[in-house]
C-alpha positions in Angstrom: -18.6 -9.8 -25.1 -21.6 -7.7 -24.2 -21.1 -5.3 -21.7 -24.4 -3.8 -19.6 -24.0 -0.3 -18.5 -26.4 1.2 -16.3 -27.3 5.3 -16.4 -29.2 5.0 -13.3 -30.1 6.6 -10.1 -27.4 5.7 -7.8 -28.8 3.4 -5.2 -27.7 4.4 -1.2 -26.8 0.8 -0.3 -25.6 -0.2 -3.4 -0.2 5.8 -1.0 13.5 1.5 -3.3 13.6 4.0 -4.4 15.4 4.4 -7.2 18.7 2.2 -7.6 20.0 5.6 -6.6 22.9 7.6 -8.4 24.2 9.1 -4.7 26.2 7.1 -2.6 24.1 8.0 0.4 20.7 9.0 1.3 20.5 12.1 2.3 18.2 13.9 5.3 15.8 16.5 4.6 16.7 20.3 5.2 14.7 20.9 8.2 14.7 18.0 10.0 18.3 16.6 9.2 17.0 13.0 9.7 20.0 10.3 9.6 21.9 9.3 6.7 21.4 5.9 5.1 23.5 3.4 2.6 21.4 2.7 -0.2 21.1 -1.1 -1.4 23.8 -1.5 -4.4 22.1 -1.4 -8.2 20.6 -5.0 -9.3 23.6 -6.5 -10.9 21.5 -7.5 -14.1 20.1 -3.9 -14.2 22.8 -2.0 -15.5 21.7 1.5 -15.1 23.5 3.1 -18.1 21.3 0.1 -20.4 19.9 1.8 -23.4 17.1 0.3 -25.7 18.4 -2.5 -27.5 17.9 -6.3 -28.2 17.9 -7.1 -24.9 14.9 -4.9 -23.8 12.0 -6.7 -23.4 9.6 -5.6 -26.1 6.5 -4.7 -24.0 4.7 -3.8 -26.9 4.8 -7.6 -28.1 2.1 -9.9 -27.2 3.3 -11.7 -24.0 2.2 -15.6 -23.6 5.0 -15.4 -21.0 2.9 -15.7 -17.9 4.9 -18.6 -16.5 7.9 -16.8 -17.1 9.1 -15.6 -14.0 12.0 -13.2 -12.9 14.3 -13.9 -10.3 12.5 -11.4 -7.8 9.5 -13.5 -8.4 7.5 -11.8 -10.9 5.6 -13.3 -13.8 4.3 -11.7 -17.2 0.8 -11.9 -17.6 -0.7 -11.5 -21.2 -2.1 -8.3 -21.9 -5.2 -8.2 -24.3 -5.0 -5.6 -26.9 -7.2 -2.8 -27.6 -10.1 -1.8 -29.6 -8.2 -0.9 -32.3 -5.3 -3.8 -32.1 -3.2 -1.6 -30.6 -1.3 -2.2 -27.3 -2.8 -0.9 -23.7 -1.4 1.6 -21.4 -2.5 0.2 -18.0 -3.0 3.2 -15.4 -4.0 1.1 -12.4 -4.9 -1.6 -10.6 -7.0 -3.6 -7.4 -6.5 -6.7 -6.2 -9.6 -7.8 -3.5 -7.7 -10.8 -3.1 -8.7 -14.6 -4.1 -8.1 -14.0 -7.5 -10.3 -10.7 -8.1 -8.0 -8.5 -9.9 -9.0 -5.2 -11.9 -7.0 -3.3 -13.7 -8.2 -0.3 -16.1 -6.6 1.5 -19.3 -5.7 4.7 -20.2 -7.7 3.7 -23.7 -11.5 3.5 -21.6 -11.2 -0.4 -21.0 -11.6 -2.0 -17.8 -9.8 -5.7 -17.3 -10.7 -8.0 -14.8 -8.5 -11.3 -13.9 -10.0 -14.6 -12.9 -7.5 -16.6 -11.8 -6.0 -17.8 -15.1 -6.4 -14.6 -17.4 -7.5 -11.0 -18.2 -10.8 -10.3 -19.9 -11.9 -7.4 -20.8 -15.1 -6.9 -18.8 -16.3 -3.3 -19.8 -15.5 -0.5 -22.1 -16.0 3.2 -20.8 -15.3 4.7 -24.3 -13.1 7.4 -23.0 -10.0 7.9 -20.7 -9.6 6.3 -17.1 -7.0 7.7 -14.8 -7.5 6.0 -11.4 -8.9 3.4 -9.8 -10.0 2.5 -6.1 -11.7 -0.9 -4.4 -14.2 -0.8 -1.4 -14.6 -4.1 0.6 -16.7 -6.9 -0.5 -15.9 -6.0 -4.4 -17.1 -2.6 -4.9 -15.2 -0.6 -7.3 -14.4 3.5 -8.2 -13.1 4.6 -11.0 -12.5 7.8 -12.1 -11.7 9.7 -16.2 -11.4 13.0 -18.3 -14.4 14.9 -18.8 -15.9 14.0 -15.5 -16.0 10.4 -16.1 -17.2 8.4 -12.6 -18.2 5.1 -13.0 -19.1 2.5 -10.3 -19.2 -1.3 -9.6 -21.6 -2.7 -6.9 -20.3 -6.0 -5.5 -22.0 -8.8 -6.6 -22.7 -7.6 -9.9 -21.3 -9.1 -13.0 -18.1 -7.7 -14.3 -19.5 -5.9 -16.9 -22.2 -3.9 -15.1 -21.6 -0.5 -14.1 -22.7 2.4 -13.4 -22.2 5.8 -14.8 -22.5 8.2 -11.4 -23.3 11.8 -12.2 -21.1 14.7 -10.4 -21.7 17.6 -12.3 -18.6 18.5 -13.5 -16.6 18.1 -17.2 -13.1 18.7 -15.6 -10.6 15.8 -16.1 -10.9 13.7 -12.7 -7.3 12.9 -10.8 -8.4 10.5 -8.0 -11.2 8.5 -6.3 -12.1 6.7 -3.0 -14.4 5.9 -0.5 -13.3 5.5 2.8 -15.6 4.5 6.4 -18.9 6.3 6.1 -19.9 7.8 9.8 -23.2 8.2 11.2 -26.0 9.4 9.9 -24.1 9.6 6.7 -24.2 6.1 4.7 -21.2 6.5 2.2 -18.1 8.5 2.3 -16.6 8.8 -1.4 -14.2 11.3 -2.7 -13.4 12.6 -6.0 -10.4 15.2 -6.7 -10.6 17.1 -10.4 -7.4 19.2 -10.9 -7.8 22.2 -13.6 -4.5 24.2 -14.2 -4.0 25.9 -10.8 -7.2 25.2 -9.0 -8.4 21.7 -7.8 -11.9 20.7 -6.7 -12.5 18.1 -4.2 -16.2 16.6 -4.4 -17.9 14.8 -1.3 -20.2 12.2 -1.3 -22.2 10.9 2.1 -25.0 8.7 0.6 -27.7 11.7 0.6 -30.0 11.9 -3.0 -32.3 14.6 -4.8 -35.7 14.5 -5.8 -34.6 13.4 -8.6 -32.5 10.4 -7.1 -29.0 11.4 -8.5 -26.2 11.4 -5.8 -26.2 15.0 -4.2 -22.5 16.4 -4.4 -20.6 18.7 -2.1 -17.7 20.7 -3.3 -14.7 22.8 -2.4 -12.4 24.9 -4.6 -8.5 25.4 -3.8 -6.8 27.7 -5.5 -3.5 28.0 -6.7 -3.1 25.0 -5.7 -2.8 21.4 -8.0 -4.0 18.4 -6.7 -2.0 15.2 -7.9 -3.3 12.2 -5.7 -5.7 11.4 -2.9 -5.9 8.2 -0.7 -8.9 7.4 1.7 -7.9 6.0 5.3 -10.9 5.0 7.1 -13.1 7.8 7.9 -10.4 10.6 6.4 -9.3 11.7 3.0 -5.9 12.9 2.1 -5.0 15.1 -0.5 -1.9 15.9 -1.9 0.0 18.0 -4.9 2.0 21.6 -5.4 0.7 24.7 -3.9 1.7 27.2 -6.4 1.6 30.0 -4.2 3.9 29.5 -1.4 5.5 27.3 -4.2 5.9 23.8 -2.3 4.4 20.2 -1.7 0.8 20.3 0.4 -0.6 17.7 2.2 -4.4 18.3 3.1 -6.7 16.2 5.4 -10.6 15.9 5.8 -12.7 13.6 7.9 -15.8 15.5 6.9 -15.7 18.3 8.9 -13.2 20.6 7.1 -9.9 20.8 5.5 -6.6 20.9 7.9 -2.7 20.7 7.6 -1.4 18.7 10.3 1.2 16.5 8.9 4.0 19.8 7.5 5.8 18.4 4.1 9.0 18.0 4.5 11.2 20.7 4.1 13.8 20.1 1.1 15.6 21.9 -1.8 14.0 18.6 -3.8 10.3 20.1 -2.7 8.9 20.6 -6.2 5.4 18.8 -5.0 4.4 15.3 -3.7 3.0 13.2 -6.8 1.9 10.0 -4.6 1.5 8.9 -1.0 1.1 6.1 1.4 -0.4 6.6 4.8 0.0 4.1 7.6 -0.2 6.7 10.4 0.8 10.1 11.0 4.4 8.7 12.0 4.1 6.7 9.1 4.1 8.2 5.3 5.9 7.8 2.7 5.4 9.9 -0.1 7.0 11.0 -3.6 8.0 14.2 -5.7 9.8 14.8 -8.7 13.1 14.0 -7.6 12.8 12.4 -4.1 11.0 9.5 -1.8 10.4 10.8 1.5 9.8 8.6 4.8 7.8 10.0 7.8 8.6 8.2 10.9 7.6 9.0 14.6 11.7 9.6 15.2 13.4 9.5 18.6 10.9 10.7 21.8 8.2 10.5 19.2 9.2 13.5 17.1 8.3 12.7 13.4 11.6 12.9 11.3 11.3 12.9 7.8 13.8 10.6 5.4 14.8 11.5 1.9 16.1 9.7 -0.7 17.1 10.8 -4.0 15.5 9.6 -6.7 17.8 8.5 -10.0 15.3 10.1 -12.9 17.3 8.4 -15.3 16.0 5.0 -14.2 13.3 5.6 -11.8 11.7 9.1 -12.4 8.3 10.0 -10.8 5.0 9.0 -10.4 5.8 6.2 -8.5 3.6 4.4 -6.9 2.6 2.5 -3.3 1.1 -0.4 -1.9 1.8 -1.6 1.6 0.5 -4.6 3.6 2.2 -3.5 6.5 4.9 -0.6 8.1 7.2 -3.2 7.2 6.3 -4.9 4.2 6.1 -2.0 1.4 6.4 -2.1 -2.2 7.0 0.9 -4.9 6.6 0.9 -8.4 7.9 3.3 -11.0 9.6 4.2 -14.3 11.6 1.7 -16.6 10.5 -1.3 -14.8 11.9 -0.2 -11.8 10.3 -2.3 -8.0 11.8 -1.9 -5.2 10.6 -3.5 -1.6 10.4 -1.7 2.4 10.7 -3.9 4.9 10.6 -1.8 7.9 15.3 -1.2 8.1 16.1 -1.5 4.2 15.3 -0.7 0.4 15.9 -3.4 -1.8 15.5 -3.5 -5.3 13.2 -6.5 -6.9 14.6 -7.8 -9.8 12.2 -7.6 -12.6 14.7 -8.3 -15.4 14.1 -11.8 -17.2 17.3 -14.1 -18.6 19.3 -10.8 -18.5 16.8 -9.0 -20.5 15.7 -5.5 -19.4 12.3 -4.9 -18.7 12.0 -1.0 -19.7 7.8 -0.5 -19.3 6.6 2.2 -17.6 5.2 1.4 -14.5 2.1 3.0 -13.0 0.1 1.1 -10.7 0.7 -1.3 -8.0 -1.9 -2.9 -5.6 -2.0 -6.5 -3.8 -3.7 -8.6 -1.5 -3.1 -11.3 1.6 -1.6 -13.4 -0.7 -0.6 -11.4 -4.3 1.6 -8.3 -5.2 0.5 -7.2 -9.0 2.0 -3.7 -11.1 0.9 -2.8 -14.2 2.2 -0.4 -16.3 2.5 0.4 -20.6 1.5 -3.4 -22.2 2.6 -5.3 -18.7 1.2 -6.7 -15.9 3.2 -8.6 -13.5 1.9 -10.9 -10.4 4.0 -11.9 -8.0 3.0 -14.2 -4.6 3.7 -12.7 -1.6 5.2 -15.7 0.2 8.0 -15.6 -2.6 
């Protein structure tokens, strides 16, 4: 395949749990929100399973992709890498119709029409996260200040390398609603041992036509993930001094605190995040899934539940098409599914065989639900 990459000037118009070892879930500290049964184990999942012949092999090709599980989830083949090895898929977008992207930790970005993956570009270095804009667009951020961009449109193999000025290993994109006079709002987080830089872009160019970046520096503090909700940007990670989660929030005009983290003995740092509204958030640490909720007279309560690191440890991951329709991804093939009273796991085992990939991306669309994770990628239709 050829691949077209442009180094150009950037044109202005171009966040069930675990099947959990505790037999309840249990409130945070602070807040002592109410305790909640969690949904038994999938009976096929047997949580003390250990590797054996009835793993599925992820590193094997996969020509399973109308082999379904009974939660509704179907193998798609995974194309291997430069080399012949096998891919360690760190994310992924669905637009919807059939668009699917998904990049690797190797440098290669997939894309899905409809009937298989292809790989459409190759960055030559490693990709950590991607993020979608609406009509097609596409972020994706690497190490050593790697920031490529896709304009809709545009073929699948033309990007755009996007200058930033930095060589520090970037953690997070997005772009969320630009506001006037500005004409794009894009956000890029780079995390270096204990200080993490947030970069803002609003559409403005140099003489020299390269985007024009602004920048703030937090110390002591390490930023782990960042999601764009309309015109805001929320940041999140361990503050190393107080020791404990942070969650940070900008809508251009500076950063602010106003959602507190939950207050927990399981604190050790918030490693992903969904936002639906200030009363609704879930987020993730090392050892716990939290759930923000506007609580009785409209005081937020936070919800904990413990996580089982055994069979579900940390990231994991969200994607939500509603408050009540919810879906997490995480460790050992683990999926579980919100739907706005109870966790449920979502059986991703196949004829009894364990499905034991690491999971770390999740994304979907009106009508699809796809994770991806080391060698897999599983699509599954929403109406199922």
């Amino acid at each position: 395949m050829k691949h077209v990459l442009i180094v150009a000037l950037f044109a202005v118009n171009a966040v069930r749990l675990a099947a959990c070892a505790s037999s309840e879930v249990e409130a945070p500290d602070a807040d002592g929100g109410p305790s909640v049964n969690p949904p038994p184990p999938e009976a096929e999942l047997p949580l003390d399973a250990s590797p054996s012949s009835d793993v599925i092999d992820a590193s094997a090709p996969d020509d399973a992709s109308t082999e379904c599980t009974e939660g509704g989830w179907c193998r798609t083949a995974v194309p291997r890498g430069r080399d012949g090895g096998v891919l360690s898929l760190a994310d992924v977008w669905d637009h919807g119709g059939g668009d699917v992207w998904t990049i690797a930790e190797e440098g290669l970005v997939l894309h899905w029409e409809k009937s298989g993956w292809s790989v459409a570009f190759d960055a030559g270095g490693t990709l950590t996260h991607l993020w979608g804009t609406e009509g097609g667009g596409l972020w994706i951020a690497g190490k050593n200040g790697t920031l490529l961009h896709h304009a809709p449109g545009t073929a699948p193999s033309i990007w755009e390398v996007v200058p930033i000025g930095t060589t520090a290993d970037l953690i997070s994109v997005c772009e969320g609603t630009a506001q006037s006079p500005a004409s794009r709002n894009v956000w890029v987080a780079a995390s270096v041992g204990t200080t993490s830089t947030v970069f803002h872009w609003d559409g403005a160019t140099g003489s020299d036509g390269k985007p024009t970046w602004a920048s703030s520096a937090m110390t002591l503090a390490q930023a782990r993930t960042m999601r764009c909700v309309d015109n805001r940007v929320w940041l999140a990670g361990l503050s190393v001094s107080p020791y404990g989660s942070f969650i940070r929030v900008n809508d251009g005009t500076g950063w602010t605190s106003p959602i507190a983290p939950p207050a927990s003995k399981q604190d050790d740092g918030v490693n992903s995040l969904w936002i639906a509204g200030e009363s609704d958030l879930w987020l993730s640490s090392e050892r716990a899934l939290f759930h923000r909720t506007a609580g009785d007279a409209g005081v937020p309560v936070w919800a904990s539940y413990p996580i089982d690191l055994a069979f579900f440890a940390p990231p994991m991951k969200f994607w939500a098409a509603s408050a009540s329709d919810l879906w997490i991804a995480g460790r050992h093939g683990r999926i579980y599914h919100w739907d706005g009273s109870e966790m449920r796991i979502s059986p991703t085992s196949r004829n009894g065989a364990i499905l034991d990939s690491r999971l770390r991306g999740i994304s979907g669309s009106a009508d699809d639900v796809w994770v991806v994770g080391d060698n897999v990628a599983l699509h599954r239709k929403r109406s199922e």
